[in-house]
LUMDRENZA-746308 format. One record per residue (C-alpha): residue number from 0; residue in one letter; x, y, z. Coordinates in steps of 0.25 Angstrom, whole numbers, plus 5000, padded with zeros to 4 digits. Layout:
# LUMDRENZA-746308
- NUM | A | X | Y | Z
...
# end
This chain:
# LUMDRENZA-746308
- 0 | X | 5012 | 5811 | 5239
- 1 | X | 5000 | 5818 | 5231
- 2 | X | 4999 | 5827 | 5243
- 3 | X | 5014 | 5831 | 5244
- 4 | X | 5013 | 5832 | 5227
- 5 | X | 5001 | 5843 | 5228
- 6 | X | 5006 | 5850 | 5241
- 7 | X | 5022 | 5851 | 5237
- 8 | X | 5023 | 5865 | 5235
- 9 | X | 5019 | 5865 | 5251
- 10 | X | 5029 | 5854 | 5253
- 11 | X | 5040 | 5865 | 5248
- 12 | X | 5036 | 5877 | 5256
- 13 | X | 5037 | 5869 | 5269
- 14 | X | 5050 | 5863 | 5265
- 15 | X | 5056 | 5877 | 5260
- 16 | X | 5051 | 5883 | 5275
- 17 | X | 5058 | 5869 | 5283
- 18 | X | 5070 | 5869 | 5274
- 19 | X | 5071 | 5884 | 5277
- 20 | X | 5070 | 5880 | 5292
- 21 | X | 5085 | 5872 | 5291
- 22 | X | 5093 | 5885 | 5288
- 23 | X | 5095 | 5885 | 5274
- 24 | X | 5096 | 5897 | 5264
- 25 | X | 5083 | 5903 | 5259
- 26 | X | 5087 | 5906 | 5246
- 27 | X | 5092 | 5892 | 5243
- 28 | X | 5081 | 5884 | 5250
- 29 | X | 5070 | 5892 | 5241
- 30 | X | 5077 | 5887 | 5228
- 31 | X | 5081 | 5872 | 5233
- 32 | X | 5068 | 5868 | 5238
- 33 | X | 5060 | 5876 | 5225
- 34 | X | 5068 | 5867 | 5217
- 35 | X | 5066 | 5853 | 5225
- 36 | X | 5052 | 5857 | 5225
- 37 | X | 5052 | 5858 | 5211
- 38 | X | 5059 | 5844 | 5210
- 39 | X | 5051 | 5838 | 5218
- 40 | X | 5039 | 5844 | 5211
- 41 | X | 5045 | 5838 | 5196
- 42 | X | 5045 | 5825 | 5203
- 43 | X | 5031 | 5824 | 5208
- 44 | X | 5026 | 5830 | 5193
- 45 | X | 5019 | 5847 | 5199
- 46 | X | 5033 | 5854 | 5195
- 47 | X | 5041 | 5851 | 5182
- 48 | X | 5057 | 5855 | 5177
- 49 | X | 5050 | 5867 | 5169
- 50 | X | 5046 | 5874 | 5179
- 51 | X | 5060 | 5875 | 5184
- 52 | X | 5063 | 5881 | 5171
- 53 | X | 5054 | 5893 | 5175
- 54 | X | 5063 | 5897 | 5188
- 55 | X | 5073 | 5904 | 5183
- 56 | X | 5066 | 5914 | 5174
- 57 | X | 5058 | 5916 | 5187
- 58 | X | 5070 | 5919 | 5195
- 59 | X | 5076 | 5926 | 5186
- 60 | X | 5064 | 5935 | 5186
- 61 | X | 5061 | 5937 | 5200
- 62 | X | 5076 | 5938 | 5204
- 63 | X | 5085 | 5941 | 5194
- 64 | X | 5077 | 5951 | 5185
- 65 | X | 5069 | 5955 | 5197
- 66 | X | 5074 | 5973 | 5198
- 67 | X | 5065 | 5975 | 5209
- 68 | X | 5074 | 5964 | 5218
- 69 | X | 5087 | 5976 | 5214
- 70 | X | 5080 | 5985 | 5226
- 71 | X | 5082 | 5973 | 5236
- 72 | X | 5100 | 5974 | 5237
- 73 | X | 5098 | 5989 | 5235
- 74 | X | 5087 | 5991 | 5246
- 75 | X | 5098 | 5982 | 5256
- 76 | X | 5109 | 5991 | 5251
- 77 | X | 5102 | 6002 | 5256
- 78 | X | 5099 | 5997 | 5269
- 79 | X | 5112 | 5993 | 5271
- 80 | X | 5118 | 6005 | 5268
- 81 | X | 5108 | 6014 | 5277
- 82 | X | 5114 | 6005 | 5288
- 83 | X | 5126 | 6010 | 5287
- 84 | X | 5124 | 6025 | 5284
- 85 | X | 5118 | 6028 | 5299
- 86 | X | 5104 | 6034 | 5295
- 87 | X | 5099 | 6025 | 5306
- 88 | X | 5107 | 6030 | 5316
- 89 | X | 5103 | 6044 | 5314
- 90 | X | 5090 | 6042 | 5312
- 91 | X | 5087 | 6034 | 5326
- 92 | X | 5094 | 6044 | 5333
- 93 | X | 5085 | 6054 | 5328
- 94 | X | 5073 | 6047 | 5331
- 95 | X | 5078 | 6044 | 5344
- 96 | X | 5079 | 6058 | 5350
- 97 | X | 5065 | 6059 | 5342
- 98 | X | 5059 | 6050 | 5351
- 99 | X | 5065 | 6050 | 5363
- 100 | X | 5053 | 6054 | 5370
- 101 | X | 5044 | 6045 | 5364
- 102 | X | 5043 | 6030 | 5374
- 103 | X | 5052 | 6021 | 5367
- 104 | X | 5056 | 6032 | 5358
- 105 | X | 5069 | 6024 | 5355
- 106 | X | 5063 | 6012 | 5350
- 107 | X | 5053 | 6019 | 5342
- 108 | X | 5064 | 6027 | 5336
- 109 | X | 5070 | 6014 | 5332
- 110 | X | 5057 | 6010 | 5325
- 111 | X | 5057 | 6022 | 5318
- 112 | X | 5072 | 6021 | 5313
- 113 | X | 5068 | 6006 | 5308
- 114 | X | 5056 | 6012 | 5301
- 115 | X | 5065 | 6022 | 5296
- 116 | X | 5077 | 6012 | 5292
- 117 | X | 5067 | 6002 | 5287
- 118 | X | 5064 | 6010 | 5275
- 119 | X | 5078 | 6013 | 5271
- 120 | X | 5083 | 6000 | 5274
- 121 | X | 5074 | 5988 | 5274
- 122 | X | 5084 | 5980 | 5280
- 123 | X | 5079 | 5974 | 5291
- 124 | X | 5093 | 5968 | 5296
- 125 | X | 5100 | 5981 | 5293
- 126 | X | 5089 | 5988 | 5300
- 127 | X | 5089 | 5979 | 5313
- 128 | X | 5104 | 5978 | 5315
- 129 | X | 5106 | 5993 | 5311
- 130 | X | 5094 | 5997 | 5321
- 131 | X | 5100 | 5987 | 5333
- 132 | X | 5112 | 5994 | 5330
- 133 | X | 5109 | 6009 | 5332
- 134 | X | 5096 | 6008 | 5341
- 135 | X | 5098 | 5996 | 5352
- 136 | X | 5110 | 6000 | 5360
- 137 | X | 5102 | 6016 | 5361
- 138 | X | 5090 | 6008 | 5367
- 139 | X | 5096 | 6000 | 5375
- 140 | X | 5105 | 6010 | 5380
- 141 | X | 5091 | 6019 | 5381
- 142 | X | 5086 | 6007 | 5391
- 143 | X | 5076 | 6002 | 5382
- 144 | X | 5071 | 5986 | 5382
- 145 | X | 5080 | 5978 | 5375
- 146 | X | 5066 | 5970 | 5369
- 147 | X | 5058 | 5983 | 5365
- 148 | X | 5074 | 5988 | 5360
- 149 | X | 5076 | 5976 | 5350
- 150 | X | 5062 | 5973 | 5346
- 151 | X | 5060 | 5989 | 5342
- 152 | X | 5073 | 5988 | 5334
- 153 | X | 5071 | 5974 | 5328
- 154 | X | 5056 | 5977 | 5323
- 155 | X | 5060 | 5991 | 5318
- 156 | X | 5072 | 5984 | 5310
- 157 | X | 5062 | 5974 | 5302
- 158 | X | 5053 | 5986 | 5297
- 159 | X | 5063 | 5987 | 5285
- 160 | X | 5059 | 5972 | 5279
- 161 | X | 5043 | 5981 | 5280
- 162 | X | 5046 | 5995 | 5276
- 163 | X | 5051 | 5997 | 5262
- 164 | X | 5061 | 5997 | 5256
- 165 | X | 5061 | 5983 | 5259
- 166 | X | 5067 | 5970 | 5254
- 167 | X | 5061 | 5963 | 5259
- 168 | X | 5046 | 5970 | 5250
- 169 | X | 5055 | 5971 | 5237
- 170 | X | 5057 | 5954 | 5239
- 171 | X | 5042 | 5954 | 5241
- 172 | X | 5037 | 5962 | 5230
- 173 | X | 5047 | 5954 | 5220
- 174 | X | 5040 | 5941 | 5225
- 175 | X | 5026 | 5946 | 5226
- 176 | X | 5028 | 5953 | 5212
- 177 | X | 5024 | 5966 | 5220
- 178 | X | 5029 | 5978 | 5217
- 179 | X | 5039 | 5984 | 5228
- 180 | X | 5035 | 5997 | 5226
- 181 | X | 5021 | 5990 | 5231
- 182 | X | 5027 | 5983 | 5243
- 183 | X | 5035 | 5996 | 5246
- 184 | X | 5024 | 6004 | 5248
- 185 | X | 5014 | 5994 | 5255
- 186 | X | 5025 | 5993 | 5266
- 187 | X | 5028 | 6006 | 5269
- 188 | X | 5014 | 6007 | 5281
- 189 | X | 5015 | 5993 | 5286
- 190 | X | 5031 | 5998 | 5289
- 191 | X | 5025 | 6009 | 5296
- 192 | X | 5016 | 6003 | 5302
- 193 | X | 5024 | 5993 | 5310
- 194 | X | 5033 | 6003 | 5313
- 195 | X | 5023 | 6011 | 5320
- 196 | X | 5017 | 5999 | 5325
- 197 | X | 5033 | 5997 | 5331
- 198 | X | 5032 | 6012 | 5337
- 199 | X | 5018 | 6011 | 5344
- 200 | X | 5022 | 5998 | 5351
- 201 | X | 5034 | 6004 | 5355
- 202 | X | 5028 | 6016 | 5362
- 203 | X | 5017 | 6007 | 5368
- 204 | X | 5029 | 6000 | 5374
- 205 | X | 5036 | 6010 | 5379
- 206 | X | 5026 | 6018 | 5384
- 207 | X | 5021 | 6006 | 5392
- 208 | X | 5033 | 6000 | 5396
- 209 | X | 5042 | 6013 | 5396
- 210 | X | 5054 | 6005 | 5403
- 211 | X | 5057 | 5998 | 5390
- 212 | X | 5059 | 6010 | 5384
- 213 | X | 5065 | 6020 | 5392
- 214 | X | 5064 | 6034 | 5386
- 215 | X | 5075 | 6044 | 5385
- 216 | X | 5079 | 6054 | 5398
- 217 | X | 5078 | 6068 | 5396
- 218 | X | 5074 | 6078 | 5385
- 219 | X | 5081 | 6081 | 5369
- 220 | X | 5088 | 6094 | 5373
- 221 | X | 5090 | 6103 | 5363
- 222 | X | 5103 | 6099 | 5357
- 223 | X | 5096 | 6084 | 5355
- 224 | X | 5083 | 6092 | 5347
- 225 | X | 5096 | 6097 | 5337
- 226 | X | 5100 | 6084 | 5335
- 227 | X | 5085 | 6080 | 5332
- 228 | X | 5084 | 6088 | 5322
- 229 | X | 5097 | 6086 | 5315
- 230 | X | 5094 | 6072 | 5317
- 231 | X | 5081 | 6070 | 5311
- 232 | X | 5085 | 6078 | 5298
- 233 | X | 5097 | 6069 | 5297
- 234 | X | 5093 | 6055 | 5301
- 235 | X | 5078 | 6057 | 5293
- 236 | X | 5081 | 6062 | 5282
- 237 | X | 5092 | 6053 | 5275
- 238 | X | 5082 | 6041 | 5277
- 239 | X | 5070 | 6047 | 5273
- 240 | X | 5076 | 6053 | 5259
- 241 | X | 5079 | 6037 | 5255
- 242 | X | 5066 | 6032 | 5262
- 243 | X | 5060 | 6042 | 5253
- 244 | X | 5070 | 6039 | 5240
- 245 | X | 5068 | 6024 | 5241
- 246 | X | 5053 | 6023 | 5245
- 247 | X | 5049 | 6035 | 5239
- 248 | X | 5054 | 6034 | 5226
- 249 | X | 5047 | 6018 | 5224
- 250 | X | 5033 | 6028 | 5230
- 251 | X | 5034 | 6038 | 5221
- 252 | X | 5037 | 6027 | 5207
- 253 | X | 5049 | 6035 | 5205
- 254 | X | 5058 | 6022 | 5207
- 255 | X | 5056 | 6007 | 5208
- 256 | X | 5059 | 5999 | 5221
- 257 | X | 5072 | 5994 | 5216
- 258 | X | 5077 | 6008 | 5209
- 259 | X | 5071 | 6014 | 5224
- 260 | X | 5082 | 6004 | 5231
- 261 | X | 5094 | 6011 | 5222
- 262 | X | 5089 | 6023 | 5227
- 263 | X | 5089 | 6017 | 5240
- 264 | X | 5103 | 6014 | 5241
- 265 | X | 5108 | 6026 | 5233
- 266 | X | 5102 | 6033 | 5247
- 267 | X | 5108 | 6023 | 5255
- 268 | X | 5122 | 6026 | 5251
- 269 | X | 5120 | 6044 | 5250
- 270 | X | 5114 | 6040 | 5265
- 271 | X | 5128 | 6033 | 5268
- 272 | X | 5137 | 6044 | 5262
- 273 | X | 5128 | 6055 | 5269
- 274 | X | 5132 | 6048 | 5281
- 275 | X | 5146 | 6044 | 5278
- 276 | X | 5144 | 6029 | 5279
- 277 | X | 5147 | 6024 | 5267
- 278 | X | 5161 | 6019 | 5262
- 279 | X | 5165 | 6007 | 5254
- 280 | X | 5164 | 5997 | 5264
- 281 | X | 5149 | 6001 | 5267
- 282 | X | 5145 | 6001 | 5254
- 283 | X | 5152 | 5986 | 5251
- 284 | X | 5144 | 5979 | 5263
- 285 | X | 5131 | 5987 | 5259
- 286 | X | 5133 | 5981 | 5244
- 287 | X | 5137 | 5968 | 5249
- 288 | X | 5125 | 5967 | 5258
- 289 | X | 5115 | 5970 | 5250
- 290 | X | 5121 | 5960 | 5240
- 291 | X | 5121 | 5949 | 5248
- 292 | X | 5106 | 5951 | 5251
- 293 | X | 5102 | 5953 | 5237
- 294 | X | 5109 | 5938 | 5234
- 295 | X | 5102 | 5932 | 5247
- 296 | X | 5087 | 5940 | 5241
- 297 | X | 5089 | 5935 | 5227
- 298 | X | 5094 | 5920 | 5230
- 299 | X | 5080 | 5920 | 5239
- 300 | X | 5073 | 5926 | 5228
- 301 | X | 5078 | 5914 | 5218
- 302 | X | 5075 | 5904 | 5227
- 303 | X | 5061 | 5910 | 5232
- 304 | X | 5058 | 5910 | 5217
- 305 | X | 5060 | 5896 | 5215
- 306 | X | 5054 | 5890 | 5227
- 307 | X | 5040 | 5898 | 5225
- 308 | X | 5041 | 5894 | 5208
- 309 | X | 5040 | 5878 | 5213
- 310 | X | 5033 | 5882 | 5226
- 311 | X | 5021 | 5888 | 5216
- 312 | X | 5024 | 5878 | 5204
- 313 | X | 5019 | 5865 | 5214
- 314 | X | 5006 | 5875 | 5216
- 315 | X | 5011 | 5882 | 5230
- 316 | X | 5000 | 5892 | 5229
- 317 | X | 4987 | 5881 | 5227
- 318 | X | 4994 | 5871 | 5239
- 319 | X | 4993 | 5885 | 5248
- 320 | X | 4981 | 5890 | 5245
- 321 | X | 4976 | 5875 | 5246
- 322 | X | 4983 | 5874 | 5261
- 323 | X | 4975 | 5888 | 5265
- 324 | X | 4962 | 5883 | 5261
- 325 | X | 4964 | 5870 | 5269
- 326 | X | 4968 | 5877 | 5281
- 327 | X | 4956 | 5887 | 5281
- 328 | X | 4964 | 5899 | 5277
- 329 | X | 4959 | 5903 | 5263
- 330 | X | 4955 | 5919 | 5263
- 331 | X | 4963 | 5929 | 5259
- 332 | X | 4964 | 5933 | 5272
- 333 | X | 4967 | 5920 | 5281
- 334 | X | 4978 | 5917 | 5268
- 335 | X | 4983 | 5932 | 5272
- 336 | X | 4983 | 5928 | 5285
- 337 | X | 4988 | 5913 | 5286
- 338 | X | 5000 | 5921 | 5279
- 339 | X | 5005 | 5930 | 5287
- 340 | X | 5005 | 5921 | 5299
- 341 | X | 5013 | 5911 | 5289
- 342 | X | 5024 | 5923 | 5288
- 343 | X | 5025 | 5927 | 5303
- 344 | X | 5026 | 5913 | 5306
- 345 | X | 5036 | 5912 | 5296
- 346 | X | 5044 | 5925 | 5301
- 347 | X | 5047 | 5918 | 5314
- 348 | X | 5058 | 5908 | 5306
- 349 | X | 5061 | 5914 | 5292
- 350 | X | 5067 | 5926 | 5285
- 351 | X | 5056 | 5936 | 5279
- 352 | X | 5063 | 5933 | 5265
- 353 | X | 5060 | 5918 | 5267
- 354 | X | 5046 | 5921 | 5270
- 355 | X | 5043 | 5928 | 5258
- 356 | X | 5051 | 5919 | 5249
- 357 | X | 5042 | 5907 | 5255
- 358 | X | 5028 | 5915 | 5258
- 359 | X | 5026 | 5925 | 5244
- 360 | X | 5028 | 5916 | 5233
- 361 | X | 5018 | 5907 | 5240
- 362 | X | 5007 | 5915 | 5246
- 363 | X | 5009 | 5927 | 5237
- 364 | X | 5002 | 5922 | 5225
- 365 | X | 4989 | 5916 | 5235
- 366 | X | 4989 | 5930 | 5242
- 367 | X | 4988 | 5938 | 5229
- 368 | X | 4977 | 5930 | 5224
- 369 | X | 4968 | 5933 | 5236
- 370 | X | 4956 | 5943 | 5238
- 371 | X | 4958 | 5950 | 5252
- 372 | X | 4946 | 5960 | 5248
- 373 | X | 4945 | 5975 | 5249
- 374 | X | 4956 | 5978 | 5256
- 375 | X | 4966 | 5974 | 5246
- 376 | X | 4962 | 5980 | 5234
- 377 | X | 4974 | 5981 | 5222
- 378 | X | 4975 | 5968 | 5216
- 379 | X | 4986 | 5957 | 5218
- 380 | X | 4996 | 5967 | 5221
- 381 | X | 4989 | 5974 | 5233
- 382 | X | 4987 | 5960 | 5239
- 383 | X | 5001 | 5955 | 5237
- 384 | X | 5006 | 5970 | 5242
- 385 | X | 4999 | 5967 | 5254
- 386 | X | 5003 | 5954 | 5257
- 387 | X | 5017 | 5957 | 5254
- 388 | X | 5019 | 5968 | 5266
- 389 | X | 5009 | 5960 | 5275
- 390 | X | 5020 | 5949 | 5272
- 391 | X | 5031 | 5961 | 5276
- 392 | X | 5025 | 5964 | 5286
- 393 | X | 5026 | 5951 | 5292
- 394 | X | 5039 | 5948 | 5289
- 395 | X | 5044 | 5958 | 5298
- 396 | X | 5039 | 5948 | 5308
- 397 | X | 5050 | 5939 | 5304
- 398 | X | 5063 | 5948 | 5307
- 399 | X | 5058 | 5949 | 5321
- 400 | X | 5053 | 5934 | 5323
- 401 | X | 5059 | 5922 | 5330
- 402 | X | 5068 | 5914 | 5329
- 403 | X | 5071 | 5919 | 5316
- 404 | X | 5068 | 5934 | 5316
- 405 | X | 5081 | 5941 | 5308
- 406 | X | 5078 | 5955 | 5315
- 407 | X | 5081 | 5948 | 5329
- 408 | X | 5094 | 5943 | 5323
- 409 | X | 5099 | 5953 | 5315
- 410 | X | 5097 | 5961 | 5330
- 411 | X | 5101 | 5951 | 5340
- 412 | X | 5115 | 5952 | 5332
- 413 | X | 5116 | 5967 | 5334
- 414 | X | 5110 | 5969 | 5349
- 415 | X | 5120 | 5969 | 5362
- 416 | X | 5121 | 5956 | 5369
- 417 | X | 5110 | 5962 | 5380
- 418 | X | 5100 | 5959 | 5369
- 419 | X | 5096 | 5945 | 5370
- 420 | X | 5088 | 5937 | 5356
- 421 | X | 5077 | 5937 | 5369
- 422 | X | 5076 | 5951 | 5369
- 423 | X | 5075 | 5952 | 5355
- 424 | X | 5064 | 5942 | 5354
- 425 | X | 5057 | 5950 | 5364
- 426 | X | 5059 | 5961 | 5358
- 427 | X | 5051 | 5957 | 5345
- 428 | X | 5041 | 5952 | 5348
- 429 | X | 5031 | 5965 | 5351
- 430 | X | 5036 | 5969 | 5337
- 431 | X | 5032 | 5956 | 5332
- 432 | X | 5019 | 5959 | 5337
- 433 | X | 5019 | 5973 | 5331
- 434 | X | 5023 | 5968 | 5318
- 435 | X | 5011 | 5958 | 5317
- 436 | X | 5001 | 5968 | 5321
- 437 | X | 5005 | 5977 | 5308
- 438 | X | 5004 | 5963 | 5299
- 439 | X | 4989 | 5963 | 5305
- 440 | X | 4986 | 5977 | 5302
- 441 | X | 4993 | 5976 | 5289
- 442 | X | 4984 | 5965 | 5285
- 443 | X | 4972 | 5969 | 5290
- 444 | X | 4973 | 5982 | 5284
- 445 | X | 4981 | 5981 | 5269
- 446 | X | 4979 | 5998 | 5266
- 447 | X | 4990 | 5998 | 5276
- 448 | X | 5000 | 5991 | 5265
- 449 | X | 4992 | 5995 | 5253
- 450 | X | 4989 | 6008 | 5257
- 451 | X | 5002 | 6015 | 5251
- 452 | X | 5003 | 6004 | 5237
- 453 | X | 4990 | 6008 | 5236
- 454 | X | 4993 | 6024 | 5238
- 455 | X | 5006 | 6024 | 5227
- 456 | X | 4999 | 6017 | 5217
- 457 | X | 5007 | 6004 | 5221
- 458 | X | 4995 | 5994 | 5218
- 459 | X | 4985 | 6002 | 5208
# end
């Protein structure tokens, strides 16, 4: 009995990861099990009916009051209305006559669109059905692999959840007490970096195993060099003005992340008009969308804020940096480490929204406490910063991941009935590879993340 009284706050992070196992609701789960927790904790004399007292002033504060959690429905109602105004369209077929003489020239060109996408959407399940949609029946058609065809489209779909603006880094930065701006910034090479890490394995690929992806016959004659060229000034362009509006503007200090999102989906709807996609019925499912989201984030958001108030209140933090010590891990370094194989693993069966919930309010506060030398210099803010987009990083693992992987989903409800959930599995898995090849260069060397904080002035 001493033993379950000194280690309950333990007891309560596996039963919130079992629980979630039986299918329940996230959002609910998180607030039930904080406030049976904290029942359970009057009755054994470590948690009393005053503390309770404290949760709704702190929910209030982190949710209700919180402006920077306004950039998260605008941010979906951008993406979704860039669905619908066929920018994407454009854009790969630009960049497929681009590449047409490049091995695998198609699939990178799908890679560069999800790069491009990513930064205008950051909806990965927008992205992934919108890519399937437009770029796998031209690569089937093309003869490529059906594997190498849906891994390439799933892995570039998920660079929106890493390449800002994303959701999933404004949550982050709320939890982490992080500015976005920070997060923003720090994100924007490792996104690049696994998109060019995407393009290098694709070319090694093809030019080793040319069959899987077979190049095009014949050469652009001059009527298809005309196209290119109007091509590339349409398609280009309308994105690159509201990358540059949105990202640019939070860069430059001329906006904050949330007014940035307004201006963000104030582009979103000129880009619709310009391309005569939008009408009443458009912009109804957009704002409904990204209302239903907003309610499924902020009941998380409540629930989350609850289960880590109890979680710390019966002295989370001492019982996990107890547990390290007693299993050997207890540098900077090994915790880092112990950590990120903890959310990989956990990629494999949960949402990345549940893996933040459960891993930031408990990990985050030991992380920031701890001295990884040199190489992070900046205080707190540079440490958490860093661990926050190693964290996104990894993440990214957990769309593409089975059983539970939402990329493989959200793309095996799109894709022809010639495309079997094997395909797709084997389809991953290389990118899986790719993806974790990124995390360990991130982690080894943090200028990658805090290179451009440190350059606009993010963490002075």
């Amino acid at each position: 009995m001493d033993w379950l009284i000194d280690h309950l706050a333990v007891v309560m992070f596996f039963a919130l990861i079992f629980i979630m196992f039986l299918g329940y609701p996230v959002a609910f789960l998180l607030g039930a099990i904080g406030i049976f927790f904290g029942l359970l904790g009057m009755a054994f004399d470590v948690f009393n009916l005053n503390q309770f007292a404290n949760l709704l002033p702190r929910i209030y504060g982190q949710a209700v009051s919180n402006q920077v959690l306004v950039a998260v429905p605008m941010f979906i109602f951008m993406g979704t209305m860039l669905e619908r105004s066929g920018v994407a369209e454009d854009l790969l077929h630009s960049l497929q006559l681009l590449m047409r003489r490049v091995p695998g020239g198609l699939a990178i060109s799908v890679t560069l669109l999800g790069t491009v996408m990513a930064a205008t959407t950051g909806i990965v399940g927008a992205s992934v059905i919108m890519l399937t949609l437009i770029a796998l029946p031209v690569m089937l058609d093309k003869g490529y692999d059906k594997s190498l065809a849906v891994g390439t489209i799933a892995s570039a779909g998920t660079l929106g959840i890493l390449i800002p603006p994303s959701i999933m880094l404004v949550i982050m930065g709320d939890l982490l007490g992080v500015p976005v701006g920070t997060l923003f910034t720090g994100a924007i090479l490792p996104g690049l970096l696994m998109s060019t890490l995407y393009v290098v394995f694709i070319l090694l690929v093809c030019f080793f195993k040319p069959d899987l992806a077979p190049s095009f016959s014949g050469a652009p004659g001059p009527e298809d060099e005309r196209v290119t060229a109007g091509l590339l000034l349409r398609s280009f362009l309308p994105p690159a003005a509201l990358i540059t509006l949105v990202l640019g503007s939070i860069f430059a200090g001329w906006a904050t992340p949330t007014e940035a999102s307004g201006l963000g989906g104030l582009g979103a709807i000129v880009l619709a008009i310009a391309n005569r996609r939008l009408n009443l019925k458009v912009l109804r499912d957009v704002m409904s969308s990204a209302a239903l989201t907003n309610v499924m984030v902020f009941f998380i958001i409540f629930g989350a804020t609850l289960f880590s108030y109890v979680f710390r209140a019966l002295g989370g933090d001492d019982v996990v940096l107890d547990l390290l010590k007693k299993t050997g891990i207890d540098t900077p370094w090994e915790i880092m480490i112990f950590v990120m194989a903890l959310v990989f693993f956990m990629g494999f069966f949960f949402d990345w929204i549940e893996i933040c919930l459960i891993v930031l309010p408990i990990f985050a506060p030991i992380i920031g406490k701890l001295d990884f030398g040199e190489e992070l210099q900046g205080g707190r803010f540079a440490v958490l910063a860093w661990f926050a987009i190693l964290m996104a990083v990894n993440m990214q693992t957990a769309f593409l991941t089975p059983p539970f992987g939402f990329a493989l989903f959200y793309m095996k409800g799109t894709v022809p009935p010639s495309v079997t959930m094997i395909d797709i599995y084997k389809g991953i898995i290389p990118f899986v590879m790719v993806q974790l090849l990124a995390l360990a260069l991130c982690l080894i060397y943090p200028e990658v993340i805090l290179k451009l904080p440190r350059h606009f002035g993010f963490l002075d």
